[in-house]
C-alpha positions in Angstrom: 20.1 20.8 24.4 20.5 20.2 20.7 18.3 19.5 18.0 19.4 17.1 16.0 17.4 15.0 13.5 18.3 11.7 12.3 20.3 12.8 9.5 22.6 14.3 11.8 22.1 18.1 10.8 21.8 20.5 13.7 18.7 22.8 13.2 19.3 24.3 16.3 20.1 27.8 13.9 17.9 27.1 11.2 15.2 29.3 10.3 11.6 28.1 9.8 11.8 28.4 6.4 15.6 26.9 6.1 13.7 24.1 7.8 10.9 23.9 5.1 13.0 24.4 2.3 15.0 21.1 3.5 12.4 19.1 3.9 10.8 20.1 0.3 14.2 19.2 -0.8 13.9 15.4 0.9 11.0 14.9 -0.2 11.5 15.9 -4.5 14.3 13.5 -3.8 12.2 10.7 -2.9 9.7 11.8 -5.9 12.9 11.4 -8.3 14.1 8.1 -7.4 10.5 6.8 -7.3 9.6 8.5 -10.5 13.3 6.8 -12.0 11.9 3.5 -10.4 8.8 3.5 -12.1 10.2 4.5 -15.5 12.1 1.0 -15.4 10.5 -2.0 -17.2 9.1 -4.5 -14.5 8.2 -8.3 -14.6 5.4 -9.5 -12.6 6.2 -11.1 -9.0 4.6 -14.8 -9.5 4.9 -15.3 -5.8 2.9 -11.8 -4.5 0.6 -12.4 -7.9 -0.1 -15.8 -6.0 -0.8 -14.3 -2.6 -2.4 -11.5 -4.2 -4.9 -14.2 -6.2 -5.1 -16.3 -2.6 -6.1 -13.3 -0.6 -9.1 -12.2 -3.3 -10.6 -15.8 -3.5 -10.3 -15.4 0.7 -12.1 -12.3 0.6 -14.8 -13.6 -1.4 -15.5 -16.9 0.7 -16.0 -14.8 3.4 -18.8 -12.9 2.1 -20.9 -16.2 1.4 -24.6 -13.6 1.0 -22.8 -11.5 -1.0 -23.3 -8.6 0.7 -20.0 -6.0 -0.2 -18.5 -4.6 -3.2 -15.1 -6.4 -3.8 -13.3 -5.1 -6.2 -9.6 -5.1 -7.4 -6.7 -2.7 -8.9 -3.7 -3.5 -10.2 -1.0 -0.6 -11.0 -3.0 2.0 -10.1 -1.2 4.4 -8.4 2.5 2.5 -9.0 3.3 -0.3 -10.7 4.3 -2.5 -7.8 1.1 -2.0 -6.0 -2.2 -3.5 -5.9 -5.2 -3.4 -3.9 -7.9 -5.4 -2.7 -11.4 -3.5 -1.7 -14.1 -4.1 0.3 -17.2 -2.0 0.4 -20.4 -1.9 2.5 -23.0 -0.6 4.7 -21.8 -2.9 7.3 -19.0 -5.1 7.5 -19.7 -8.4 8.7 -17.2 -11.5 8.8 -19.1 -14.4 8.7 -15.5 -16.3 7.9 -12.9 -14.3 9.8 -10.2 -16.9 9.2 -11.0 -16.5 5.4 -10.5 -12.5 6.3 -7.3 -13.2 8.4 -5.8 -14.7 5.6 -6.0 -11.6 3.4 -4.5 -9.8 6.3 -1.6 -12.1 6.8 -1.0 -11.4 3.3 -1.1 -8.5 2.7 1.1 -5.4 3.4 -1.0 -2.9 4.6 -4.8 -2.6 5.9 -6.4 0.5 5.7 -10.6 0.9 7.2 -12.3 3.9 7.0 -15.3 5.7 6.3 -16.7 7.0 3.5 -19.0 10.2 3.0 -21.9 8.0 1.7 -21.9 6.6 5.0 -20.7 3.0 4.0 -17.6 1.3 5.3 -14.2 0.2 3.3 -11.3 -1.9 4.1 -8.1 -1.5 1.7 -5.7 -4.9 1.6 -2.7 -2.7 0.2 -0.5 -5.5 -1.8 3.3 -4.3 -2.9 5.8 -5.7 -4.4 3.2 -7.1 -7.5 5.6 -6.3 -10.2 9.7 -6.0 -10.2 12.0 -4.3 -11.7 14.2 -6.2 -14.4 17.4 -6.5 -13.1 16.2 -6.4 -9.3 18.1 -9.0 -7.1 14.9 -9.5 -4.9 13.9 -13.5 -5.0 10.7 -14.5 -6.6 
């Protein structure tokens, strides 16, 4: 039986650290090109600035007693990226079509909870900016 990964290389012989030492290697790769990709001057995305916007004003119909933190970031971690927040003791949807449009809209949802014992919901946006020169369609 061999052991193959997807990249086609047969670790079969490979020692433990061989092993490490590639994947280290895949992943400073990946830390380059998204390091290049950042240094490169970006436009903003009217359409996912749009969604983003649509998606927030959703988010804050929904919580008509005003009872979460909502809060927004834009180019926090990368320049692409924004996020939508939702923070509380107890997460009720008193408009859960005005929640399932932020869902729809977004591209990635992330609930967990906190060490202060409240709850938060992430509505991951990317795509917010572009690179100039990007062939993508706005």
């Amino acid at each position: 039986m061999r052991n193959e990964n997807d990249f086609g290389f047969d670790l079969e012989f490979l020692s433990e650290e061989e092993i490490e030492q590639m994947i280290d290697n895949v992943v400073l790769d990946i830390g380059k090109k998204i390091q290049e990709q950042e240094s490169q001057p970006h436009i903003i995305n009217p359409k996912r600035m749009r969604e983003f916007s649509v998606a927030f004003n959703a988010l804050k119909v929904a919580d008509k007693y005003n009872e979460w933190s909502l809060t927004y970031e834009l180019h926090d971690t990368f320049s692409s990226v924004g996020t939508i927040s939702i923070e509380s003791d107890d997460i009720v949807f008193d408009s859960p079509e005005k929640v399932a449009i932020a869902y729809k809209l977004a591209s990635n949802v992330d609930i967990y909870p906190l060490t202060s014992g409240k709850v938060k919901i992430d509505f991951t946006f990317y795509g917010i900016t572009l690179p100039i020169g990007d062939n993508q369609d706005v």
